[in-house]
C-alpha positions as CSV (number, residue, x, y, z in Angstrom):
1,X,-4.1,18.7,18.9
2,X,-4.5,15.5,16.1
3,X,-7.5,14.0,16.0
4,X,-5.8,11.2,14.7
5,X,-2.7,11.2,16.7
6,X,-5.1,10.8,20.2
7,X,-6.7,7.6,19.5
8,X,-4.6,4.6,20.8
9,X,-4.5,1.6,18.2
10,X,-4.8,-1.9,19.6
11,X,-3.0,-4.6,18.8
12,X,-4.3,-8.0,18.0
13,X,-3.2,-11.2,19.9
14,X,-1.1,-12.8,16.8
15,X,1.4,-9.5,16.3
16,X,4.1,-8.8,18.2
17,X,5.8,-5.1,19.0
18,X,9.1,-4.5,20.1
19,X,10.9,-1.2,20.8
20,X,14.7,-1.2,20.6
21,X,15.9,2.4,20.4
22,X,14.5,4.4,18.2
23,X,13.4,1.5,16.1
24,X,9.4,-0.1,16.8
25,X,9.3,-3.5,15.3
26,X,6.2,-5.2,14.5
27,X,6.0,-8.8,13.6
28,X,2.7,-10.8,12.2
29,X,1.5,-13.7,10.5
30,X,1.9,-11.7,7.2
31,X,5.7,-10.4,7.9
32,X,7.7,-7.9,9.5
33,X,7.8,-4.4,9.8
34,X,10.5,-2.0,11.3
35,X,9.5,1.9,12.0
36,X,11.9,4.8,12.8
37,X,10.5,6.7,15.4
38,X,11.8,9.8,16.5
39,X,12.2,9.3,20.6
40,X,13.3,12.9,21.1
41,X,9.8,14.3,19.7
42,X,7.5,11.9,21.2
43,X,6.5,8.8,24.2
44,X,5.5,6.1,22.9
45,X,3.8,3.4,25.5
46,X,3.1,-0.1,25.0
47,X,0.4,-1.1,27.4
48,X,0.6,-4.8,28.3
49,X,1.0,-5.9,24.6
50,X,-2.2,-4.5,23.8
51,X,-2.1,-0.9,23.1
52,X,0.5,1.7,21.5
53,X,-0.3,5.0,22.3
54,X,2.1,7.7,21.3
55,X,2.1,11.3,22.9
56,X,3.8,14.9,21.8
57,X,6.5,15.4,24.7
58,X,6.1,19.0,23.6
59,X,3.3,20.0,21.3
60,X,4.3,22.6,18.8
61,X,4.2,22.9,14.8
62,X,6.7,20.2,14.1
63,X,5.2,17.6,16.6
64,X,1.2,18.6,15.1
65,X,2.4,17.7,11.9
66,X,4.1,15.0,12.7
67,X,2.0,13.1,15.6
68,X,-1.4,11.7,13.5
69,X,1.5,10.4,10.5
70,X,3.5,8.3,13.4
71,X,0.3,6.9,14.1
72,X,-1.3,6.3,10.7
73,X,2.0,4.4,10.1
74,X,2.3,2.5,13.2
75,X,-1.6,1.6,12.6
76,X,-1.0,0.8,8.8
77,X,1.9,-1.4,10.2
78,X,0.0,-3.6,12.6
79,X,-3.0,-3.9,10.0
80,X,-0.5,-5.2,7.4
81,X,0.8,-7.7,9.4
82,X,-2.3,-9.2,10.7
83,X,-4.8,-8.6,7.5
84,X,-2.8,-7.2,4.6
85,X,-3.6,-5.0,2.1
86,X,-5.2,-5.9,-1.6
87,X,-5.4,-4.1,-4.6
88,X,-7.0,-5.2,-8.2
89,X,-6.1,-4.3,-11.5
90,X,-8.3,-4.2,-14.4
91,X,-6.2,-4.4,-18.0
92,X,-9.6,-3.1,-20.6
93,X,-8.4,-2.9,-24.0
94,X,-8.6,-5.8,-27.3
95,X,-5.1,-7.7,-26.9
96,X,-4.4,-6.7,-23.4
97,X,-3.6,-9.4,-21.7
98,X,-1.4,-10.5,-18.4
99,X,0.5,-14.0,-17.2
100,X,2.8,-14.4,-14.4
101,X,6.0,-16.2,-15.4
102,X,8.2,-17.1,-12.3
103,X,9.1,-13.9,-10.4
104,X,7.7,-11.8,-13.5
105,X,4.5,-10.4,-14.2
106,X,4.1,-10.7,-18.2
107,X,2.0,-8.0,-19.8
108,X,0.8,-7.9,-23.4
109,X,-0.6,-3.9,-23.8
110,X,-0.6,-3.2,-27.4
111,X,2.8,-2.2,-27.8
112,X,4.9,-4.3,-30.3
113,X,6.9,-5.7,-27.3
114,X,5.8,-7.4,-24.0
115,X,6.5,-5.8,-20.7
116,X,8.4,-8.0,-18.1
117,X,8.0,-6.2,-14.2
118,X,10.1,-8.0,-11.8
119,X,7.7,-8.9,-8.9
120,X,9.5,-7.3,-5.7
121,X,9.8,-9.1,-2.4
122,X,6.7,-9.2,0.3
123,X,4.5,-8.9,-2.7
124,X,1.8,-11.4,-4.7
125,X,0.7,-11.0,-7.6
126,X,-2.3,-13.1,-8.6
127,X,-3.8,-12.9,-12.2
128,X,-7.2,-14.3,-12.0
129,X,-8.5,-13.8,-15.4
130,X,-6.2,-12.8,-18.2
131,X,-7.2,-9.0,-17.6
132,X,-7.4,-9.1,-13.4
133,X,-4.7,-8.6,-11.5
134,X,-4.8,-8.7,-7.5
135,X,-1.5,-7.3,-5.6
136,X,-1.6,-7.9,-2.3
137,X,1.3,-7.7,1.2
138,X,1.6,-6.7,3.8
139,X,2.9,-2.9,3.3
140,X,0.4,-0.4,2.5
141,X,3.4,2.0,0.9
142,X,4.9,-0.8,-1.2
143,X,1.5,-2.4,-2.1
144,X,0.6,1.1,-3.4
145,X,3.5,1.6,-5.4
146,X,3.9,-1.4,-7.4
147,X,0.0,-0.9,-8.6
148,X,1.0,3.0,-9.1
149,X,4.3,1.7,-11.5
150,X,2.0,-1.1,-13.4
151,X,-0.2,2.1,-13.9
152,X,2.5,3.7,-15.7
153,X,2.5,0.8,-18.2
154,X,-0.5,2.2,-20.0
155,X,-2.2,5.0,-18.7
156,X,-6.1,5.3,-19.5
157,X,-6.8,6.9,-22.7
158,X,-9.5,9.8,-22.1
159,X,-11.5,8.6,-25.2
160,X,-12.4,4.6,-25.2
161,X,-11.0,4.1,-21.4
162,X,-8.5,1.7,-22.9
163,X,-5.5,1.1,-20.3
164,X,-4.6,0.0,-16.6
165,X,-7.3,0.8,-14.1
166,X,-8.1,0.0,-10.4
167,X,-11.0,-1.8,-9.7
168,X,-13.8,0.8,-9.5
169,X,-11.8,3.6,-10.7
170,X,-14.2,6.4,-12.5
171,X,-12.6,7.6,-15.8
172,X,-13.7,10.7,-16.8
173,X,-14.2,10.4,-20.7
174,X,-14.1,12.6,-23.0
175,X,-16.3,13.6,-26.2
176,X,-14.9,12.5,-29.6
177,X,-15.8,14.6,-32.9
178,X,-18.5,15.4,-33.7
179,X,-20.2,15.8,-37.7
């Protein structure tokens, strides 16, 4: 049985759920969402606009897996379109520097060339100080993988902990020579 997968997640008065098919569509203040859900493998029961409870209709290996990661999604889903999700970005290094220019974040990291990464749509990109970034929308997966690409940019050096971090990150660091 999922310990996750039993509790029913409740839905708040602004966000709206609709199932057509196989598809459950939630829609918020934030955005939209749309979730395939397989129909075959599990019930899924809206109480009175209220509550989404989804249930195994068989419970073997494939629907264990499977049942708490319907649920984390649909959750995720309905807390994106009510709240959001928000990340922050810390650029630490001399000469690192960020700047939003249109639909492009700017990035100035040491290399002899800027970096231009095309902002994708349903997310914001806010760059409070020259070396904070906050990304925030209103999916958890996409909001996680535009902070995981930036990331890429410049990856933390083990030594001085120059690079991309997230806010509160712990950088193990290494020893340099010694005499």
């Amino acid at each position: 049985m999922s310990k996750i997968g039993k509790i029913n997640i409740t839905i708040p008065e602004k966000v709206k759920v609709a199932v057509a098919g196989n598809i459950l569509n939630i829609e918020g203040p934030l955005g939209k969402k749309s979730l395939s859900i397989d129909l075959q493998m599990f019930n899924l029961d809206i109480k009175e606009g209220k509550e989404i409870s989804i249930k195994p209709k068989k419970i073997d290996q494939d629907t264990k897996r499977l049942w708490g990661m319907n649920r984390s999604l649909i959750n995720n889903a309905v807390i994106g379109a009510v709240k959001g999700y928000e990340k922050t970005l810390e650029l630490v290094g001399v000469g690192y520097r960020a700047a939003l220019k249109g639909n492009q974040l700017n990035l100035q990291l040491g290399y002899s060339h800027d970096i231009n990464y095309t902002i994708p749509e349903g997310i914001k990109i806010l760059v409070e100080k020259q070396t904070t970034l906050k990304i925030s929308g209103f999916d958890k997966q996409l909001v996680g993988s535009v902070v995981s690409k930036i990331k890429t940019f410049r990856k933390i050096e083990p030594y001085k902990g120059k690079g991309i971090r997230e806010k509160g990150q712990y950088i193990l660091k290494k020893e340099g020579k010694k005499k």
